[in-house]
C-alpha positions as a Markdown table, in Angstrom:
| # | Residue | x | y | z |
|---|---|---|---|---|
| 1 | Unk | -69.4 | 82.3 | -60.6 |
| 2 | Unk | -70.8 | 83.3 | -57.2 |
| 3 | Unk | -73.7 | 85.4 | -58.7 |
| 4 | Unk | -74.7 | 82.4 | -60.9 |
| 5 | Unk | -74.7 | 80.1 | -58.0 |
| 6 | Unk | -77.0 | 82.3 | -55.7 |
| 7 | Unk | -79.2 | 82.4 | -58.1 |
| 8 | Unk | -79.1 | 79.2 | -58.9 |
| 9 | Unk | -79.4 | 78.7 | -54.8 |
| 10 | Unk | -82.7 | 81.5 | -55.1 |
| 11 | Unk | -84.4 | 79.8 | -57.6 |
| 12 | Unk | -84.3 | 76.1 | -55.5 |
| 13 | Unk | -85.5 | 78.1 | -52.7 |
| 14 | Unk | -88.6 | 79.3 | -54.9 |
| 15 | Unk | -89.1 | 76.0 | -57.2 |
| 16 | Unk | -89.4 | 74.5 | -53.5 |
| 17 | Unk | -92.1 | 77.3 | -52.5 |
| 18 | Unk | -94.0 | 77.0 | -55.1 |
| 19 | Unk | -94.3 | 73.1 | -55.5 |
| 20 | Unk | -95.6 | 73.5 | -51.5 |
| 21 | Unk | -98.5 | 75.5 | -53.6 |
| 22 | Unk | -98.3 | 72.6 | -56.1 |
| 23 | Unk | -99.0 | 70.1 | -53.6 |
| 24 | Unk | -102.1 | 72.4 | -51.5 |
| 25 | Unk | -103.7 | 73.1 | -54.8 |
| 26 | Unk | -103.8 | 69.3 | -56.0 |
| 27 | Unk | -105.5 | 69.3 | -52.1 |
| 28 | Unk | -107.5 | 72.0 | -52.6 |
| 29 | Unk | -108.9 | 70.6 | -56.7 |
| 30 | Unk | -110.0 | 67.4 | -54.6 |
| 31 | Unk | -111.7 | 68.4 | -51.5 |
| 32 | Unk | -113.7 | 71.2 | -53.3 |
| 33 | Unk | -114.7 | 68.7 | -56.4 |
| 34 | Unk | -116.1 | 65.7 | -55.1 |
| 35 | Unk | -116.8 | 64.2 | -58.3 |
| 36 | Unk | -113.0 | 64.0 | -58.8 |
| 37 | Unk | -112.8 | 62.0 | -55.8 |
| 38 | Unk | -112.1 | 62.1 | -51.9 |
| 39 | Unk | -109.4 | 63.2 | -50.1 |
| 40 | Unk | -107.9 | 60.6 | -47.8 |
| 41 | Unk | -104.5 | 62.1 | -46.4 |
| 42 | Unk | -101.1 | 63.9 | -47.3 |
| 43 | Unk | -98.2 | 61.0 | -46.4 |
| 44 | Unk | -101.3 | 58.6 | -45.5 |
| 45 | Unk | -99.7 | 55.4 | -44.8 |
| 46 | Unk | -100.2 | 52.3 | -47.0 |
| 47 | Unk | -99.0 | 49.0 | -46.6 |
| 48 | Unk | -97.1 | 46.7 | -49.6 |
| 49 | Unk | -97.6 | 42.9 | -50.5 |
| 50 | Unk | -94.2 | 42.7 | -48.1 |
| 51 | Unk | -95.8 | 44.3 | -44.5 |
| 52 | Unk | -94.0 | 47.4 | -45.3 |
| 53 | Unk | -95.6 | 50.9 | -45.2 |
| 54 | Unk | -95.4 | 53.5 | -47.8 |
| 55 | Unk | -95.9 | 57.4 | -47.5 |
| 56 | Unk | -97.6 | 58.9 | -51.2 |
| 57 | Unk | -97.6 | 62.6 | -50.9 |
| 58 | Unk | -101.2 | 62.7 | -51.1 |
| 59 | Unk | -103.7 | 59.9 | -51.6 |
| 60 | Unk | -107.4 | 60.0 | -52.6 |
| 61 | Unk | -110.3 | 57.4 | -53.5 |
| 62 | Unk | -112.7 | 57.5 | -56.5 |
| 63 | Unk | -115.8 | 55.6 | -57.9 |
| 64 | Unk | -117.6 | 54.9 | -54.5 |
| 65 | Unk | -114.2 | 54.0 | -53.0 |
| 66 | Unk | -113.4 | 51.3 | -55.4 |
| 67 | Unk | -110.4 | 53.0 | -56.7 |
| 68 | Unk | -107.9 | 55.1 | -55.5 |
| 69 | Unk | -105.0 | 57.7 | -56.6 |
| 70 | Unk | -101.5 | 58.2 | -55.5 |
| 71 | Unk | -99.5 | 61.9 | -56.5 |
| 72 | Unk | -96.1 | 62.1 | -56.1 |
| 73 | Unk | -94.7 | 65.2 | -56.1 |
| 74 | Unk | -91.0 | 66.1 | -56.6 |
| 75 | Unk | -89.6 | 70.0 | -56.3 |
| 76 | Unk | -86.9 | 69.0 | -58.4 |
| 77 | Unk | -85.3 | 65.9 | -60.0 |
| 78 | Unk | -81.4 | 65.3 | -60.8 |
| 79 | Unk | -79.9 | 66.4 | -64.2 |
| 80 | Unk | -77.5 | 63.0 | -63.9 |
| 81 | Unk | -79.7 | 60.8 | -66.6 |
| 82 | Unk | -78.6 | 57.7 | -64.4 |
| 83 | Unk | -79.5 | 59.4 | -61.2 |
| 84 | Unk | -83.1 | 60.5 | -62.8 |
| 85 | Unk | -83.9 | 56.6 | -64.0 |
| 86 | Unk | -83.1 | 55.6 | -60.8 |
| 87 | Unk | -86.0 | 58.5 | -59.2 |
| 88 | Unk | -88.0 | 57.0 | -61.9 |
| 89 | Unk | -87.2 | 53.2 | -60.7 |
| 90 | Unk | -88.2 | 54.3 | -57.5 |
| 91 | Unk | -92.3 | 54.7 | -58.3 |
| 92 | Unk | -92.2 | 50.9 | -59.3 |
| 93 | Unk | -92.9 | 50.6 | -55.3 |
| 94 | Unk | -96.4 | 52.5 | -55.5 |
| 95 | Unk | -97.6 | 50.1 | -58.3 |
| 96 | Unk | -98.1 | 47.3 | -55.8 |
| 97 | Unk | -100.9 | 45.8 | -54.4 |
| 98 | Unk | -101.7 | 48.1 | -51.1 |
| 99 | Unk | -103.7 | 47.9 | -48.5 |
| 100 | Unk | -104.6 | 49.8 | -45.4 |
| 101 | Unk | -106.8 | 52.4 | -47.7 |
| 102 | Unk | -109.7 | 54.5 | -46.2 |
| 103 | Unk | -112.4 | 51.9 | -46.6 |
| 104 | Unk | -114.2 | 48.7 | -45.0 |
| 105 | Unk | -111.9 | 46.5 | -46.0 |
| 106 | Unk | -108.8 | 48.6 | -46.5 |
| 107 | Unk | -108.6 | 47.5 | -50.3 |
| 108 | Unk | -109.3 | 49.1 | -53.5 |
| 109 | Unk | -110.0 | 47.7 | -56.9 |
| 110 | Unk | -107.2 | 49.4 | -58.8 |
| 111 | Unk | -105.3 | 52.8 | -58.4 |
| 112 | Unk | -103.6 | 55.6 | -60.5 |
| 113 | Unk | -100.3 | 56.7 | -59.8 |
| 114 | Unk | -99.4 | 60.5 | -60.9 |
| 115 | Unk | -96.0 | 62.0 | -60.7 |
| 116 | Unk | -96.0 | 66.0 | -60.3 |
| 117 | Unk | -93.2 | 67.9 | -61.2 |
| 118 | Unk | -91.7 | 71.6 | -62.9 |
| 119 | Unk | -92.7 | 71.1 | -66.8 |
| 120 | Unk | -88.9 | 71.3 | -67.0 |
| 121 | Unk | -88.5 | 68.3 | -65.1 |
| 122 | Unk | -91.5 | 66.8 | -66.3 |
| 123 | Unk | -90.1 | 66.6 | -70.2 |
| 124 | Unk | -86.6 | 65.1 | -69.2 |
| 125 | Unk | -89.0 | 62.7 | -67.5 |
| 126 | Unk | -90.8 | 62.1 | -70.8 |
| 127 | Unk | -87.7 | 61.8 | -72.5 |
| 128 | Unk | -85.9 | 58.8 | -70.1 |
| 129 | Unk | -88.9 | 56.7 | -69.6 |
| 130 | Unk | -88.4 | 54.6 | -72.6 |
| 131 | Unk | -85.1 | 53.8 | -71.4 |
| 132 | Unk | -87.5 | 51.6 | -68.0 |
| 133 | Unk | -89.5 | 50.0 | -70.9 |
| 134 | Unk | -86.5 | 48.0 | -72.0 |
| 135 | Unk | -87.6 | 45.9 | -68.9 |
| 136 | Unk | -90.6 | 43.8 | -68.0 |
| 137 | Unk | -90.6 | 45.4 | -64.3 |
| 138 | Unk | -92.0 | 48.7 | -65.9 |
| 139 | Unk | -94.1 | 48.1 | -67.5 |
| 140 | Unk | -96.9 | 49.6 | -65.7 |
| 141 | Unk | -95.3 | 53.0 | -67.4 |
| 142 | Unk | -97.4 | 52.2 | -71.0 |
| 143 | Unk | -101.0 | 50.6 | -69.0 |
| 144 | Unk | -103.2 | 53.1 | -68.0 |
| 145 | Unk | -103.3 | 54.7 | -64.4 |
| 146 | Unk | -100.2 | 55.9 | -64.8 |
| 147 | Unk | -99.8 | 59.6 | -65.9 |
| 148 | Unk | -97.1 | 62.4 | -65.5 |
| 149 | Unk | -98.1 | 66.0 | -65.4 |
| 150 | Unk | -95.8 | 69.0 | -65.3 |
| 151 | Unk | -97.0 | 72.1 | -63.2 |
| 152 | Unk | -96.1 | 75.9 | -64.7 |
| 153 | Unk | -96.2 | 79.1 | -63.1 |
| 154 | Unk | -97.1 | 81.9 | -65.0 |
| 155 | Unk | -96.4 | 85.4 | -63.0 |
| 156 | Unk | -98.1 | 88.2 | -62.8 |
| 157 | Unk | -97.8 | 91.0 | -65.8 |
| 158 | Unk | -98.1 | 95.0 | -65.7 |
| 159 | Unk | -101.2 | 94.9 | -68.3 |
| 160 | Unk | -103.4 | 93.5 | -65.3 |
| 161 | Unk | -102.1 | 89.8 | -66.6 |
| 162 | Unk | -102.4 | 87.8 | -62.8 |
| 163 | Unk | -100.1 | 85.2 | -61.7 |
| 164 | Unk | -101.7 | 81.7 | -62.4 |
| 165 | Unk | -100.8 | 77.8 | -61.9 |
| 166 | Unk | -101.5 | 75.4 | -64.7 |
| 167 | Unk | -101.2 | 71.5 | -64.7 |
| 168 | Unk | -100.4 | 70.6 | -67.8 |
| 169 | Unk | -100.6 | 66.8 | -69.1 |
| 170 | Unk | -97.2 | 65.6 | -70.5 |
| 171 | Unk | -97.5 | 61.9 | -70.5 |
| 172 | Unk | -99.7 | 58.7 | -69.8 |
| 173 | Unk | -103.2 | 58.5 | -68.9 |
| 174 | Unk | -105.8 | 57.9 | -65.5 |
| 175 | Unk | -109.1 | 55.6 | -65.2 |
| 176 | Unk | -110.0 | 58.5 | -63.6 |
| 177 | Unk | -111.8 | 59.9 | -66.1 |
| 178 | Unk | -113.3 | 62.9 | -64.4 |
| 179 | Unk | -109.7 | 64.5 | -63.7 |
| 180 | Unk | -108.2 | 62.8 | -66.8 |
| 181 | Unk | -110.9 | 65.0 | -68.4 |
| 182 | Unk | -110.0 | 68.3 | -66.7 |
| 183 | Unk | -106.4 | 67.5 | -67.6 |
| 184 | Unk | -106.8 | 67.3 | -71.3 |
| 185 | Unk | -108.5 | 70.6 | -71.7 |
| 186 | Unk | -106.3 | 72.9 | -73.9 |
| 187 | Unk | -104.8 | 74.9 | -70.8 |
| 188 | Unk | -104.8 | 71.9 | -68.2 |
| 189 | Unk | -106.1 | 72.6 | -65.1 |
| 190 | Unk | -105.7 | 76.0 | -64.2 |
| 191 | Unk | -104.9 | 77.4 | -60.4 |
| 192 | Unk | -105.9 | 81.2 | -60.1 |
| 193 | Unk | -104.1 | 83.9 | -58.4 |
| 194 | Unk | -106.3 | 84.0 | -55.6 |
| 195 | Unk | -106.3 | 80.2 | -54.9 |
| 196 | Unk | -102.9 | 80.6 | -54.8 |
| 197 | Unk | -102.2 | 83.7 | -52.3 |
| 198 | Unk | -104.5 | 81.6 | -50.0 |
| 199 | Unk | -102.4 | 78.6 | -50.4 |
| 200 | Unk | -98.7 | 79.2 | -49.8 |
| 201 | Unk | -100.1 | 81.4 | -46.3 |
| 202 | Unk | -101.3 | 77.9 | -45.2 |
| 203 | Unk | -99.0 | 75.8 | -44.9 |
| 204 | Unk | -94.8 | 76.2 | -45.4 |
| 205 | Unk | -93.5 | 72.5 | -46.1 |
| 206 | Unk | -94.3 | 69.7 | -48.2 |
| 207 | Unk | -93.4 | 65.8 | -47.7 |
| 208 | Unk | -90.1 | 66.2 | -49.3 |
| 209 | Unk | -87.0 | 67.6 | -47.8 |
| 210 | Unk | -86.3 | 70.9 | -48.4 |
| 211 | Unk | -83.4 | 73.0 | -49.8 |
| 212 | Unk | -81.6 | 74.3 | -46.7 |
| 213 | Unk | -81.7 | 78.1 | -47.6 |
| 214 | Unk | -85.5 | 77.2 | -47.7 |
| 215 | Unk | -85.6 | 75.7 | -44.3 |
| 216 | Unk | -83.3 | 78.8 | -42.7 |
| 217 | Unk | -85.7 | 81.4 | -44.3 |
| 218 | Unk | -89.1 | 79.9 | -42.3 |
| 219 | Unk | -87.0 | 79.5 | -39.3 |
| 220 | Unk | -86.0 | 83.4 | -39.4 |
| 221 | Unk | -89.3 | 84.9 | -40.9 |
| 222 | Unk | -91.7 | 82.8 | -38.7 |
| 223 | Unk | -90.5 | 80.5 | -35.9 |
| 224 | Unk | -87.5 | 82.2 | -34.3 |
| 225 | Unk | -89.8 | 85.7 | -34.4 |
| 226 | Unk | -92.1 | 83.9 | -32.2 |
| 227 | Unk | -89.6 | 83.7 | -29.1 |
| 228 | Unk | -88.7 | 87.5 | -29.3 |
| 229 | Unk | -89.7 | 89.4 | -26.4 |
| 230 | Unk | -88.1 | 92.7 | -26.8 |
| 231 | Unk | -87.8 | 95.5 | -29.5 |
| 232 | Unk | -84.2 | 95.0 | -29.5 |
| 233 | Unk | -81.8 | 92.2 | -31.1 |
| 234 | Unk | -81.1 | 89.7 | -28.3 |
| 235 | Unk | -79.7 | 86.4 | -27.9 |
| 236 | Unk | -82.2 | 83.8 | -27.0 |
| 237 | Unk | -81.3 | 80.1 | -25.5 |
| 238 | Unk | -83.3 | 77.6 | -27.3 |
| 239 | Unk | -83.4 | 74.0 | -27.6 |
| 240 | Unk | -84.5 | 71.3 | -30.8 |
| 241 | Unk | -87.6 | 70.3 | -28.9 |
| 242 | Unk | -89.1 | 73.7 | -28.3 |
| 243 | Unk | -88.1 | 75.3 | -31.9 |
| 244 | Unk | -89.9 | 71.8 | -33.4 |
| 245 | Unk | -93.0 | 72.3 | -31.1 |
| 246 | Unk | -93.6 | 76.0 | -32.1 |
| 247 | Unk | -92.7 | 75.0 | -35.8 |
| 248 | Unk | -95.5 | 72.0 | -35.9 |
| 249 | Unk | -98.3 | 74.7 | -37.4 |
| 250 | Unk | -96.1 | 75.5 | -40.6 |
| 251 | Unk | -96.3 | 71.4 | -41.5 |
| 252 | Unk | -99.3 | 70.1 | -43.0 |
| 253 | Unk | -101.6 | 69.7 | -40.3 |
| 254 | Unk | -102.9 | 66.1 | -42.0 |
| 255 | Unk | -99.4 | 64.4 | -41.7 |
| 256 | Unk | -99.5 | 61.3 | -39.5 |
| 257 | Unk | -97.4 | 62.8 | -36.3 |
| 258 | Unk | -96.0 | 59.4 | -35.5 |
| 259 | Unk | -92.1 | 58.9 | -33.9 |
| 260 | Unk | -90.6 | 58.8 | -37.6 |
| 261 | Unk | -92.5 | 61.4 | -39.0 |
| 262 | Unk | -91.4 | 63.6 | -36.4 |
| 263 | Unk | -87.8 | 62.5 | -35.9 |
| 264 | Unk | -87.4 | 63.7 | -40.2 |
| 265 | Unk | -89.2 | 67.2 | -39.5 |
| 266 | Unk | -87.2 | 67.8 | -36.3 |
| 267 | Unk | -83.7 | 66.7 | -38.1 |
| 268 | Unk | -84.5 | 69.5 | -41.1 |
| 269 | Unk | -84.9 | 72.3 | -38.4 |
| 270 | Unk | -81.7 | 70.8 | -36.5 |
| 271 | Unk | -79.2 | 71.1 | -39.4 |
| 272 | Unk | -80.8 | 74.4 | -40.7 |
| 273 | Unk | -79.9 | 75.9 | -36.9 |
| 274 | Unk | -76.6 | 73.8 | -37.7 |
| 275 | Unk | -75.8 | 76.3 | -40.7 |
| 276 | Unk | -76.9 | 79.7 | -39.1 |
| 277 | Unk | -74.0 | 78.5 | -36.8 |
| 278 | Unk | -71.8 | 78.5 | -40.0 |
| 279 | Unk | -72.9 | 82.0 | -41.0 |
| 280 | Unk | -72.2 | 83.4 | -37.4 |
| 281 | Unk | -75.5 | 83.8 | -36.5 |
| 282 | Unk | -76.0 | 81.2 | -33.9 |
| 283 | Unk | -74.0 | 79.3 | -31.4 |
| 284 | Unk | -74.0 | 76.0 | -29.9 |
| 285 | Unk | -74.5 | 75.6 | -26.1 |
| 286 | Unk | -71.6 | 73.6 | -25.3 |
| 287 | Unk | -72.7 | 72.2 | -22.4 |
| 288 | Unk | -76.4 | 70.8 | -23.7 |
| 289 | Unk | -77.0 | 68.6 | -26.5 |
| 290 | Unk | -79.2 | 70.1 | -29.6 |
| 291 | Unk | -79.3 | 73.4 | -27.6 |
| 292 | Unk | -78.3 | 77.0 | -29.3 |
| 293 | Unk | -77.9 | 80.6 | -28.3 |
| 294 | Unk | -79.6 | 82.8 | -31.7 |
| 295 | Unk | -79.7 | 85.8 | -31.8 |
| 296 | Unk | -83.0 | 87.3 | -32.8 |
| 297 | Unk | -84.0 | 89.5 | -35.0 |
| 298 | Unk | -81.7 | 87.1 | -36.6 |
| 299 | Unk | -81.6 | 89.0 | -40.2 |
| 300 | Unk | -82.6 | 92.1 | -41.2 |
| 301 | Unk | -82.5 | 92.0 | -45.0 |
| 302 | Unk | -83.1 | 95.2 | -47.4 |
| 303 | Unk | -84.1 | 93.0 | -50.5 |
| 304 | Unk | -85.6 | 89.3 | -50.2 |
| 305 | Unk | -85.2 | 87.1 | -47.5 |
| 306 | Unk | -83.8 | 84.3 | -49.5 |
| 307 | Unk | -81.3 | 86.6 | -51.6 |
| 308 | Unk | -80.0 | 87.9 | -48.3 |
| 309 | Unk | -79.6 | 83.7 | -46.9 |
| 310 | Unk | -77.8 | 82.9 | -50.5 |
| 311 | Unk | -75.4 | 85.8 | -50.3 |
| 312 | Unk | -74.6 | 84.6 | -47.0 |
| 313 | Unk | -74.2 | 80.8 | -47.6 |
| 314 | Unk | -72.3 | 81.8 | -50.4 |
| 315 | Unk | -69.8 | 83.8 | -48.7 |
| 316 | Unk | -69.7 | 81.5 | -46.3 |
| 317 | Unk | -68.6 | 78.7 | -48.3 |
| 318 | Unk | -66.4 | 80.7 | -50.4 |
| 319 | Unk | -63.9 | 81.2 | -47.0 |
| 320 | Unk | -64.5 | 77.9 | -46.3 |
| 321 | Unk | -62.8 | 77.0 | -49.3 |
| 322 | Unk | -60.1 | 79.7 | -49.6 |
| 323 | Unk | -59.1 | 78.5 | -45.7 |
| 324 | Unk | -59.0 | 75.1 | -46.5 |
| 325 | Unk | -62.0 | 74.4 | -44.5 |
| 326 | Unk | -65.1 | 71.9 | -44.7 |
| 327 | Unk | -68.6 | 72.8 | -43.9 |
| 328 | Unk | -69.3 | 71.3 | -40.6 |
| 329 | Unk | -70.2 | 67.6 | -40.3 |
| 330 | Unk | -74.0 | 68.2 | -39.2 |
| 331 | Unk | -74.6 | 70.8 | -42.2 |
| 332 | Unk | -77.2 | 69.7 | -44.6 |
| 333 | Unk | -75.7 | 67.0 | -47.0 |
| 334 | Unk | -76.6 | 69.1 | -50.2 |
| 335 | Unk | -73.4 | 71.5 | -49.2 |
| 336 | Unk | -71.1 | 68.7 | -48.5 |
| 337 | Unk | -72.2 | 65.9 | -51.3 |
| 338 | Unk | -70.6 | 66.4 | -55.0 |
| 339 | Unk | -72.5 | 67.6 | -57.0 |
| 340 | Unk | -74.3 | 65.2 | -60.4 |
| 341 | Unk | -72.7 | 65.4 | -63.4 |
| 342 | Unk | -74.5 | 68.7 | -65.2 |
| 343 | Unk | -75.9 | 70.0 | -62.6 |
| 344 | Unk | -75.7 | 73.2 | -60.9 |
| 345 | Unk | -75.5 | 73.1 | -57.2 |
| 346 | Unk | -75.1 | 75.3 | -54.2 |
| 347 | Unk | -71.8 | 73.4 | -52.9 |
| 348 | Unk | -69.7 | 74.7 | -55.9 |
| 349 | Unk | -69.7 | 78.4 | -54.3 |
């Protein structure tokens, strides 16, 4: 049971890693094709018929800035049919007349809506969406400029094979026709090793929260490292504002800094200190608010980073459990929420 669930808990950490690459590559295919389009902004805000403001993972413009394009990208997606329809419910918000675009005006004609997820994901998706046409509110699923494409990584083989990204086309079509083009190719659109190495050194997070483990492992590999200023494993006092400030380069350097922007960043490094705390590797400063003592080098794994953080969460919740014990209020909600129907999560250590 426990070697199941850390690898189920290592493969969320690296279906998270790669959809950051997802996400910089669907970046990358814009800004160096200009016929596809331009790239506006990653979370660029856009405003509803009702005043409100949205945040698309990344939005571009197309045919003279006439039109645009909205991708949504999810890391993963609940097994829970119910719970998936209502993710799928939730898009019916980008389908609305917005405003506040990158042009005179701030309108566009008319704009496609793409949803990017694991090809996994992507045919479950293909499978419930005829359960949203029952209803007149969905219809936007079935009119074109609305697509769904499922991203797969192929890795690397010993006969010289090299690890590549395709976007594959699973459902729907764009006006885009450029990129709806490129899409339909036998193959889909095809990221290359290269592209790819370059890609996930750039930038660590995407809009969506992460899974914890993932959050932990930037924290120990790049951020905390930064403080260190002897050879030697030492305790170091540190505080939420100064680990966010020196984390700022590993989020996309596009997002919109404003107060809630930051406040959701800051709160995903806060509750992955929270659970180093759990695993004895960090301790709270009793006597100041979001302030710990970590010790740093804080792990010194022999094998992956992220095999060494499940072990450890897993053990962790394992005592936790034969004690009696809950996980600490702050932790991250994934460890303390049941589990959907089906689905395999890291709580059920």
């Amino acid at each position: 049971m426990v070697t199941r669930n850390v690898t189920s808990c290592i493969r969320d950490y690296t279906r998270y890693s790669d959809t950051v690459a997802v996400l910089l590559a669907i970046r990358q295919m814009v800004l160096k094709n200009p016929k596809i389009g331009k790239f506006i902004g990653v979370e660029h805000k856009l405003k509803n018929s009702k005043g409100n403001f949205l945040r698309p993972d990344l939005v571009a413009q197309y045919d003279q800035d006439t039109k645009g394009m909205l991708f949504e990208v999810k890391w993963s997606l609940p097994f829970d049919e119910e719970k998936l329809l209502k993710k799928l419910r939730e898009l019916k918000k980008y389908t609305d007349t917005l405003r506040n675009w990158s042009t005179n005006n701030g309108t566009v004609d008319t704009h496609d809506l793409i949803l990017v997820c694991h090809i996994d994901d992507a045919r479950r998706v293909v499978e419930s969406l005829p359960q949203l046409l029952t209803s007149k509110d969905y219809e936007f699923i079935k009119d074109e400029g609305f697509a769904v494409w499922g991203w797969i990584l192929n890795p690397a083989k010993r006969d010289s094979h090299k690890e590549e990204m395709r976007f594959l086309h699973c459902y729907g079509k764009i006006s885009n026709r450029q990129l709806e083009n490129m899409i339909a190719q036998t193959g889909g659109i095809v990221v290359t090793e290269d592209v790819l190495t370059y890609l996930r050194f750039t930038f660590a997070f995407i809009p969506e929260k992460p899974p914890i483990q993932y959050t932990i492992a930037v924290l120990v590999q790049n951020i905390l490292p930064s403080f260190q200023r002897s050879v030697e494993k030492e305790n170091y006092e540190l505080d939420a504002d100064l680990i966010y400030e020196r984390a700022k380069s590993f989020f996309p350097s596009w997002s919109e800094f404003d107060t809630e922007t930051i406040q959701t960043k800051r709160r995903w490094l806060i509750e992955a200190i929270e659970e180093l705390c759990d695993l004895g590797l960090a301790e709270k400063v009793v006597t100041s608010p979001d302030r710990w003592s970590i010790q740093i080098p804080t792990l010194r794994p022999r094998g992956s980073i992220q095999e060494a953080i499940c072990k450890r969460i897993a053990k962790a919740l394992k005592k936790r459990r034969y004690t009696g014990r809950h996980p600490r209020s702050s932790a991250s909600k994934a460890f303390r929420r049941k589990p959907p129907k089906g689905q395999e999560r890291i709580d059920k250590f």
